[in-house]
Each structure stands twice: as structure tokens, then as C-alpha cells.
C-alpha positions in Angstrom: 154.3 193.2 72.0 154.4 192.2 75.4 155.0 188.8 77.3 153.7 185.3 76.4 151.8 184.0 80.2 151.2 180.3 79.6 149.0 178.9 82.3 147.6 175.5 83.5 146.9 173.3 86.2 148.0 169.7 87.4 150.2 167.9 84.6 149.0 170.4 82.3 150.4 173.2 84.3 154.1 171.5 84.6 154.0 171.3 80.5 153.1 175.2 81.0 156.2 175.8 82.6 158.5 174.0 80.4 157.3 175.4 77.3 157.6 178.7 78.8 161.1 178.0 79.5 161.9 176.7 76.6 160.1 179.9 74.9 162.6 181.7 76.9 165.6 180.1 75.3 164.2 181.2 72.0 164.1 184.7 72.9 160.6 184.8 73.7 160.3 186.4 77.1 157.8 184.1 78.8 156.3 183.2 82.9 154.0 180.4 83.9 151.7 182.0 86.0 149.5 179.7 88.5 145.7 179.9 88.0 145.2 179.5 91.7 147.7 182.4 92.5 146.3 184.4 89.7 142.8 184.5 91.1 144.5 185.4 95.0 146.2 188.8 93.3 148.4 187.9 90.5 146.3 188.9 87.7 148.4 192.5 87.9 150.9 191.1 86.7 149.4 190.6 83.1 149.3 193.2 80.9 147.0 193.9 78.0 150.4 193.7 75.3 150.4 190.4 76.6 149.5 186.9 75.4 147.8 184.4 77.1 148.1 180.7 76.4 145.7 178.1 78.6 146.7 174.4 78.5 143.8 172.6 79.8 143.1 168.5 78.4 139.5 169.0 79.4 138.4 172.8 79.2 136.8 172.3 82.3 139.3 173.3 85.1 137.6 175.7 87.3 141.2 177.2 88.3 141.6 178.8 84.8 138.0 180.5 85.1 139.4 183.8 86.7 141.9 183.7 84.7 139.8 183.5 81.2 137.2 185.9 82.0 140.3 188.8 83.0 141.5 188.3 79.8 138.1 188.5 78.1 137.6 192.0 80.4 140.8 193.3 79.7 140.8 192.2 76.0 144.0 190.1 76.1 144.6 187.5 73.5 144.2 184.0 74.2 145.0 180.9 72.9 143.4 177.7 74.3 145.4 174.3 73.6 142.9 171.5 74.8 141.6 168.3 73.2 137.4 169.0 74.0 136.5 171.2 70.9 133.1 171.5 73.2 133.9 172.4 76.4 133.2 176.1 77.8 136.7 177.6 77.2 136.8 176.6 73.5 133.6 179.1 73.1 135.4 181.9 74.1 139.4 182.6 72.9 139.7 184.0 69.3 142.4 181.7 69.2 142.4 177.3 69.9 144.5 174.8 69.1 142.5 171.4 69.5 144.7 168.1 69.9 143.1 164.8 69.6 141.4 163.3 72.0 143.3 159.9 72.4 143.2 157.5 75.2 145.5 157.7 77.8 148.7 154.9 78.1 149.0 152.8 80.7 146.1 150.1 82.3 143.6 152.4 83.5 144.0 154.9 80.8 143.4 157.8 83.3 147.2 159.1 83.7 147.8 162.4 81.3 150.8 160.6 79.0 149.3 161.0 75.8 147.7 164.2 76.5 150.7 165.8 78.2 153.1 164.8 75.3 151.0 165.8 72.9 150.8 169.5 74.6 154.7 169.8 75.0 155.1 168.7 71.3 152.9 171.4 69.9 154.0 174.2 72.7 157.6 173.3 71.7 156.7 173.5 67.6 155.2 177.6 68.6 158.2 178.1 70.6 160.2 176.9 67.1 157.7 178.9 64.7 157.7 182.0 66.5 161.5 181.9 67.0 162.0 181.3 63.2 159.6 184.0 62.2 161.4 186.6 64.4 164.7 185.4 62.8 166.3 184.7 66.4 169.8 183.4 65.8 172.2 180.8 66.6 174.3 183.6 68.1 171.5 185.1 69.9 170.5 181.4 71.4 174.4 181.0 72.6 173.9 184.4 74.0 171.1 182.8 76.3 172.7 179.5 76.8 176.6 180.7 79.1 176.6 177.5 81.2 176.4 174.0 80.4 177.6 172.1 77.6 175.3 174.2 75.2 177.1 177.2 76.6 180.8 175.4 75.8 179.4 175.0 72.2 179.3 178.8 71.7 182.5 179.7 73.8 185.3 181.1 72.0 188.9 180.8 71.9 189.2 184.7 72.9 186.6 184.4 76.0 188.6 181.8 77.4 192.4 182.8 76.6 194.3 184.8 79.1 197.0 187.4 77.6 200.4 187.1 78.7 202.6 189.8 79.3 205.7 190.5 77.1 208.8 190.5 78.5 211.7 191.5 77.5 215.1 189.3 77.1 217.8 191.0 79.2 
């Protein structure tokens, strides 16, 4: 009924803001909203019509904590998307989405890679479901898309032809 807020921090928070962009595209009015500026006043902005996706590898990040508990106080629905089926968070949203827990690329294994692609892959497939389900068109996405080359695949011939006056042969 209302807004989608998606919300994370460090990598997890940059895949936030791109699925919420691309949720945006779809039709689906969504806003990152930063767990650190969310527990410094922006919590208002988050209505109980509202939805509330958490990205979090761990389920540990203390920045999401404010964020969480408002949403258990003002009964907002939320959906976790982590990979630790045992941490804190996972206890409390109605609603999680656990990815695998794989090992991070690279030597040391500690950069998010795996973890990051995995999130954007399944915040991209809701962005796809949910647009499907609502029946949100190809029209509607040119709509949203006026610039770029995905805007000059839904330009038409009348939008970019100028009329040219008559005139008469003397």
C-alpha cells in the first residue's frame, strides 16, 4: 500500500540502493534509507503502509538495530535477506529470505563478492516478481525510462516529428 524502504549498511547497503532503483524502474516506488541516518531522525519518514526490507550478510549490524525494533513498535512489515538463519534479526521479521552462506572470492575470502551478488540477484528477481504480479507494462516501463538508449527504444515517430506548415502554390 505504501513504499518499499530497503536498508543496509557497508556493501550490503550499496546493493540496497540499486535494487531500490531498480524497483523504481518497475513501478515500485522505493528509497534506501541509511540505518545510521534513520536512528539520528529519519525514521519519520517510514510509514506503517510501508515495507521494510534489511539486507544484512551477518544479521548482526548494530546500525539496523533502531531501525528493526521501530518497525516491530510500529508494526511495519519486514523482510530480512541475510545468509545467518541464527543471528538475532532472523528471530524477529515475519518475513526472511536466507541465502547461502558461501565463502567469499578472492585470497582472504573476507571481501563481500559472493554475498553481495547473491543479494542483488535475489532483490532484482522481487523487483521482477512483484512487477509481473502487478502487471506493470512495457509501455509503463518506457514511460519511466525518457532518456538514454532505453528511452530511444520507446520513442515514437510522432514525439519526434515536427509539422510543417502548408503553403500554398501561388
Amino acid at each position: 500500500k505504501g513504499n518499499i524502504i530497503i536498508s543496509g549498511v557497508g556493501k550490503s547497503g550499496y546493493i540496497a540502493k540499486k535494487v531500490a532503483s531498480t524497483m523504481n524502474s518497475l513501478g515500485l516506488p522505493s528509497s534506501f534509507i541509511h540505518p545510521t541516518e534513520a536512528s539520528h531522525g529519519d525514521l519519520g519518514f517510514i510509514s506503517k503502509k510501508d515495507l521494510l526490507i534489511i539486507l544484512s550478510k551477518s544479521g548482526k549490524s548494530k546500525e539496523l538495530n533502531d531501525l528493526n525494533n521501530f518497525a516491530l513498535y510500529k508494526k511495519i512489515p519486514v523482510i530480512l535477506i541475510t545468509s545467518n538463519s541464527n543471528c538475532k534479526f532472523a528471530k524477529r521479521p515475519p518475513y526472511k529470505l536466507i541465502l547461502p552462506d558461501l565463502e567469499e572470492a578472492g585470497e582472504n575470502k573476507l571481501a563481500p563478492t559472493i554475498s553481495t551478488t547473491m543479494m542483488l540477484a535475489l532483490g532484482d528477481a522481487l523487483a521482477l516478481s512483484v512487477s509481473k504480479s502487478k502487471k506493470f507494462s512495457e509501455k509503463e516501463f518506457g514511460k519511466f525510462h525518457p532518456g538514454g538508449n532505453i528511452g530511444a527504444k520507446f520513442t515514437t515517430v510522432k514525439e519526434i516529428m515536427h509539422k510543417v506548415p502548408k503553403v500554398p502554390l501561388a
